[in-house]
C-alpha positions as CSV (number, residue, x, y, z in Angstrom):
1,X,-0.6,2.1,22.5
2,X,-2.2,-1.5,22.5
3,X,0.1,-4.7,21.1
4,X,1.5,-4.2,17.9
5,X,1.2,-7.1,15.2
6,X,3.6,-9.0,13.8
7,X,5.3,-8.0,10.8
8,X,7.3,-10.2,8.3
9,X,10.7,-11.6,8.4
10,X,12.5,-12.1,6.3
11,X,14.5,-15.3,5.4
12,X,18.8,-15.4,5.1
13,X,19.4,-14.5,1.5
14,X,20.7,-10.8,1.3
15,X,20.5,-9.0,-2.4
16,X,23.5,-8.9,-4.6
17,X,25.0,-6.1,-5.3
18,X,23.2,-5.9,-8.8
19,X,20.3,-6.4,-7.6
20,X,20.2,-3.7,-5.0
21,X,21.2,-1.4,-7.4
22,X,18.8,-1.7,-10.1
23,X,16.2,-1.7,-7.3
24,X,17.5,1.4,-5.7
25,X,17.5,2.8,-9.4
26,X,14.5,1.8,-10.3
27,X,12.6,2.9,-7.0
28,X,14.0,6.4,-7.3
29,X,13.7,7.1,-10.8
30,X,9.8,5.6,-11.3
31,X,8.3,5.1,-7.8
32,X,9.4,8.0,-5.2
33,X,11.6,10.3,-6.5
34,X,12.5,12.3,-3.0
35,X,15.7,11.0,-1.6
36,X,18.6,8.5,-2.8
37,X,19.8,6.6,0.2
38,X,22.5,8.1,2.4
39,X,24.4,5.1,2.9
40,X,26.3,3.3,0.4
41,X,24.0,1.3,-1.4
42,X,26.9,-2.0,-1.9
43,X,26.5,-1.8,2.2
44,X,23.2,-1.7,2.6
45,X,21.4,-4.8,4.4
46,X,18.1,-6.0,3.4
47,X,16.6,-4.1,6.5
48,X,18.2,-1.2,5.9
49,X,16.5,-1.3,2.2
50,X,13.3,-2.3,3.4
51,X,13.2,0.8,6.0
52,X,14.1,3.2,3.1
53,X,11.9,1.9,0.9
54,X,9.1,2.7,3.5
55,X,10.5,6.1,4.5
56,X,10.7,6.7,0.6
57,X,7.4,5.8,-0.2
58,X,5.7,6.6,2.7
59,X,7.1,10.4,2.6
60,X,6.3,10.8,-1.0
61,X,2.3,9.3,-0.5
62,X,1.8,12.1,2.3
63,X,3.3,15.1,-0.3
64,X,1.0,14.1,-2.4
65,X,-1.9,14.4,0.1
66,X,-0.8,17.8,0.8
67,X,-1.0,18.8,-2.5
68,X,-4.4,17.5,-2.8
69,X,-5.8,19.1,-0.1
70,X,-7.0,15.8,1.7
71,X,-5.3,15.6,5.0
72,X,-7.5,16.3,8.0
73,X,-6.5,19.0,9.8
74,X,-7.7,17.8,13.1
75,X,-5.8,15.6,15.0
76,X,-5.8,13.6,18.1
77,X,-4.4,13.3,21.0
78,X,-2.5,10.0,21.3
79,X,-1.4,10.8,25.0
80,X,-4.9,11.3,25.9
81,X,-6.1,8.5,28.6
82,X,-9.6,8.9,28.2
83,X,-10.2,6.2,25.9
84,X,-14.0,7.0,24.9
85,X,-12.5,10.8,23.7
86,X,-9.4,9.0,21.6
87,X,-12.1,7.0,20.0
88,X,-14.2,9.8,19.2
89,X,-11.5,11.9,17.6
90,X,-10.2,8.5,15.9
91,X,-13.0,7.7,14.3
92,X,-13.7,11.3,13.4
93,X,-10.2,11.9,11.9
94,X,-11.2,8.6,9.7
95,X,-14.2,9.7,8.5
96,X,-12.8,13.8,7.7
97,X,-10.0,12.5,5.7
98,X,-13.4,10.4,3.6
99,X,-14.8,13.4,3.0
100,X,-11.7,15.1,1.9
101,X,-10.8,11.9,-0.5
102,X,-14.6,12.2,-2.0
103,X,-14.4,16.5,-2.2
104,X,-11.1,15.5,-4.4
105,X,-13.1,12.6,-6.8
106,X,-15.6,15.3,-7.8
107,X,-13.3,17.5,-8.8
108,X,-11.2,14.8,-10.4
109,X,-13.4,12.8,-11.7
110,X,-11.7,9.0,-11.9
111,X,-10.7,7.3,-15.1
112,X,-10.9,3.6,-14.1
113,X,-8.9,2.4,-17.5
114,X,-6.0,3.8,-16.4
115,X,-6.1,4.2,-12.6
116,X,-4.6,0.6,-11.9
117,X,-1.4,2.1,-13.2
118,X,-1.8,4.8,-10.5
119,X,0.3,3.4,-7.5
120,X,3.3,5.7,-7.2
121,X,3.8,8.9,-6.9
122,X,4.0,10.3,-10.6
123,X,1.2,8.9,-12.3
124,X,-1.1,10.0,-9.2
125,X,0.5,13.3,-9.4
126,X,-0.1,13.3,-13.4
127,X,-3.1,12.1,-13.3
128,X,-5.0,12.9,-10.2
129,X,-5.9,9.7,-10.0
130,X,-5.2,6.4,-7.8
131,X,-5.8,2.7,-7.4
132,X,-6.1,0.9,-3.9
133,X,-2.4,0.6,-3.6
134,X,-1.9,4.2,-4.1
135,X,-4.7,5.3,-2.2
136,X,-4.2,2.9,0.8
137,X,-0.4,3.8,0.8
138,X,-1.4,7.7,0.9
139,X,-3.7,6.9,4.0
140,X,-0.8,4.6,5.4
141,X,1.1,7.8,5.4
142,X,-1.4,10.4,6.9
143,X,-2.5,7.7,9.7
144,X,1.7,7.2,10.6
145,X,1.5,10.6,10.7
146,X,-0.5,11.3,14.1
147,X,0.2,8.3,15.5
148,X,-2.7,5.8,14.8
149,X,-2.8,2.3,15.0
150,X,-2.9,1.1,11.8
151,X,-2.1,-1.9,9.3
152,X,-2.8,-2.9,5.5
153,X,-4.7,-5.3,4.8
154,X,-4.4,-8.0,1.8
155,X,-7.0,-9.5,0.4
156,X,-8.1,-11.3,-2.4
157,X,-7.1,-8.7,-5.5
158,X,-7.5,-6.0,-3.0
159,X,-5.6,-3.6,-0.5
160,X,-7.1,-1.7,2.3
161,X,-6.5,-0.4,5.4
162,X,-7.4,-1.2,8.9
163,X,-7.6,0.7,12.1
164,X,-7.8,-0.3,15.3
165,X,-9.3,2.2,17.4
166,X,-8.4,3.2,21.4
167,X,-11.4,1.6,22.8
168,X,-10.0,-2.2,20.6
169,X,-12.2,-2.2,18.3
170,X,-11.0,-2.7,14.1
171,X,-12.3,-0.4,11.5
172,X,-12.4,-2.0,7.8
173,X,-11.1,1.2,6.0
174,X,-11.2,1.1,2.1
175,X,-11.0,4.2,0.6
176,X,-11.5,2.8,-2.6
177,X,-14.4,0.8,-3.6
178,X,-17.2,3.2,-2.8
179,X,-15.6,4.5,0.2
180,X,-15.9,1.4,2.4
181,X,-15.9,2.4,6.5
182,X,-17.3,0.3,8.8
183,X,-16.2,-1.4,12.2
184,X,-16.2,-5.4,11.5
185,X,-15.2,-8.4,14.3
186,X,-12.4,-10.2,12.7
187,X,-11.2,-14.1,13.8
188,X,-7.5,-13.1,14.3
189,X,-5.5,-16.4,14.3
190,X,-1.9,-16.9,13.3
191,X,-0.1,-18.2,9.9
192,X,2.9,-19.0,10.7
193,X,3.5,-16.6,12.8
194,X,1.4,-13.9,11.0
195,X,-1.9,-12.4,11.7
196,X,-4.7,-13.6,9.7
197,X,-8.6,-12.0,10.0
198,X,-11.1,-14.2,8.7
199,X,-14.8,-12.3,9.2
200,X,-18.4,-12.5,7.6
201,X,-20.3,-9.4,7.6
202,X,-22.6,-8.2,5.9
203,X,-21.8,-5.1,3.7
204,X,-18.2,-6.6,3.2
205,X,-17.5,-8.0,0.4
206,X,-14.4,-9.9,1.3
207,X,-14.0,-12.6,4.3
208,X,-10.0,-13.5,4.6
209,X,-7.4,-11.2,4.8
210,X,-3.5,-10.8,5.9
211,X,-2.6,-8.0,8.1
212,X,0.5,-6.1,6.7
213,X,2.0,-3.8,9.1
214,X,3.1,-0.2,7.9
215,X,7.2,-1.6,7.9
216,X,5.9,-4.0,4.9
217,X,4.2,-1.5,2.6
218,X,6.6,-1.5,-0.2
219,X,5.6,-5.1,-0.9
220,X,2.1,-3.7,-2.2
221,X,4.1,-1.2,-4.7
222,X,6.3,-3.5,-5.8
223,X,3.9,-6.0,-6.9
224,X,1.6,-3.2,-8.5
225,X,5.2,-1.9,-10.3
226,X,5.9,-5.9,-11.3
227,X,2.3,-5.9,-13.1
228,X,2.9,-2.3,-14.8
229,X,6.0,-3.2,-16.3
230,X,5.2,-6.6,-17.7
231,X,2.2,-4.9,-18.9
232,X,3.8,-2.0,-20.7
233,X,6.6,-4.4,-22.3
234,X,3.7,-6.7,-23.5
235,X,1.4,-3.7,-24.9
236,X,-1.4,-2.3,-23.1
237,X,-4.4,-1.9,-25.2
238,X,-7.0,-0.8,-22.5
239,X,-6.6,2.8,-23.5
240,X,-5.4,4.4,-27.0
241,X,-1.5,5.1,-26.8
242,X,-2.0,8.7,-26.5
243,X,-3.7,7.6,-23.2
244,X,-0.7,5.5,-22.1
245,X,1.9,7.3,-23.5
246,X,3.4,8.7,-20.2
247,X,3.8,5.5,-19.1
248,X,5.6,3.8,-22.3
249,X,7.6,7.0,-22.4
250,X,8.5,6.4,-18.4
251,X,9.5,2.8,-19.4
252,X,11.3,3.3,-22.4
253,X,13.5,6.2,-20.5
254,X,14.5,3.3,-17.8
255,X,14.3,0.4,-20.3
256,X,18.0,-0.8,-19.6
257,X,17.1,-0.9,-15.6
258,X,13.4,-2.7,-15.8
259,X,14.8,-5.3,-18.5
260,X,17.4,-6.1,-15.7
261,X,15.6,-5.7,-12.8
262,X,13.9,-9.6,-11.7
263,X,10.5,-7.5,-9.4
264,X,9.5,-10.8,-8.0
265,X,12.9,-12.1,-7.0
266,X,13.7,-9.1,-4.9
267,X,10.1,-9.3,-3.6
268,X,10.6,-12.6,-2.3
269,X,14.0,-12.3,-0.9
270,X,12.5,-9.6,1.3
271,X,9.2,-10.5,1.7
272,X,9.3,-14.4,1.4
273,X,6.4,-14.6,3.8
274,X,4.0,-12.5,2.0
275,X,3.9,-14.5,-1.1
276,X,3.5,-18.0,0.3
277,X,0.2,-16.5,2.2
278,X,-0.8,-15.1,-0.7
279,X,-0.7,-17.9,-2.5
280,X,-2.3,-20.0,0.9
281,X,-5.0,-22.4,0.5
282,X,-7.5,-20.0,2.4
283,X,-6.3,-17.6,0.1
284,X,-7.0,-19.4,-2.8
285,X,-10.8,-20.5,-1.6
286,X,-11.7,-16.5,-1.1
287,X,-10.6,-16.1,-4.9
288,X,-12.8,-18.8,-5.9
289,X,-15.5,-17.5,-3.7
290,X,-15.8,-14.1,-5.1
291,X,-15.5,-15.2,-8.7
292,X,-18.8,-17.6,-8.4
């Protein structure tokens, strides 16, 4: 397998105690229901959260790919030294699983309203619906899943995933917005010791993004489960209540734990690195950009 990007440290402050456990709470009881951790969760490190949280989230994406029928049943051989092959079936297996994520939108036609709240696993279960951190976290899972080398990528208001193929060269992979595949040539340069693509194609609607390896996924859900909550306890008026119902009903059954529970804190204790280069200067301009 070619070189592996970094991923993101994290800095010296561990969780307390409190905080691991509403997090833990919270996580199971809203986000991935599948498995409480096997350790004692006063002992666990920030590490050994952060790989649960990906095992969690990760496992629960890919049972709900099953049950929708989309994973490509085709897979390739990740042994295989004929480069030029390993493409082909890489690049196949990416475009198969398109086709099974579009077979699925015309039978489930997509409510855009209420798909932003569609990032873990029971309102995309619910609702047969996702948004790009939901969908992107479901292909995260079926690409760990035969071995492909793959990342997320961040950009401006956005998640996606990337691919790099056998042969070296990067697929822009958004399964999302109109079912965006095509191979781009990113600048890859280094934040702080983090990988940064900067590109200008056309047919891509985005030019700056950070490269989040598959270890760093919960970041994405957390932020998407920050902005769900402090939406529900403000009122969401996007939709009637009938339409939103589930998800008042979903807070109001945790309340105690998601009044407790500080999202961004525990985000930035262990993924300091993520927000300050989301928050970046370049960061900021590609915002700017795309709202002209």
């Amino acid at each position: 397998m070619s070189e592996q990007f970094d991923t993101f440290e994290h800095n010296e402050a561990e969780l307390t105690i409190e905080q691991k456990k509403y997090l833990v709470g919270a996580w199971h009881q809203i986000i991935a229901d599948n498995k409480l951790p096997e350790k004692d969760i006063k002992e666990m490190s920030n590490s050994e959260l952060k790989a649960w949280l990906k095992e969690t989230v990760l496992e629960s994406a890919f049972n709900i790919a099953e049950e929708w029928g989309i994973v490509p049943q085709e897979k390739f051989n990740i042994e295989s030294d004929d480069i030029k092959e390993k493409t082909g079936q890489e690049l196949a297996f990416i475009m198969d699983l398109k086709a099974k994520i579009a077979d699925f939108i015309r039978i489930n036609p997509r409510d855009f309203q209420t798909s932003r709240y569609c990032f873990y696993s029971r309102a995309m279960q619910s609702r047969h619906n996702f948004n790009c951190v939901g969908i992107s976290t479901i292909a995260c899972s079926i690409f760990d899943s035969v071995g492909a080398e793959h990342y997320m990528g961040q950009v401006a208001g956005h998640v996606l995933n990337v691919v790099k193929l056998s042969d070296g060269r990067w697929m822009y992979v958004d399964y999302n917005n109109k079912q965006s595949i095509k191979e781009f040539k990113p600048e890859i340069s280094k934040r702080d010791g983090h990988t940064i693509f900067d590109f200008n194609q056309e047919g891509l609607r985005y030019r700056h993004m950070i490269l989040v390896c598959p270890d760093e996924v919960p970041v994405f859900v957390l932020s998407s489960f920050r902005y769900f909550v402090n939406n529900m306890q403000k009122g969401d008026n996007t939709k009637t209540d009938i339409d939103m119902e589930n998800e008042h009903a979903l807070l109001e059954e945790n309340k105690i734990m998601c009044e407790k529970i500080d999202i961004s804190k525990i985000s930035d204790i262990l993924y300091p690195d993520l927000s300050t280069l989301s928050d970046s200067r370049e960061m900021q301009k590609e915002r700017e950009r795309l709202q002209k």
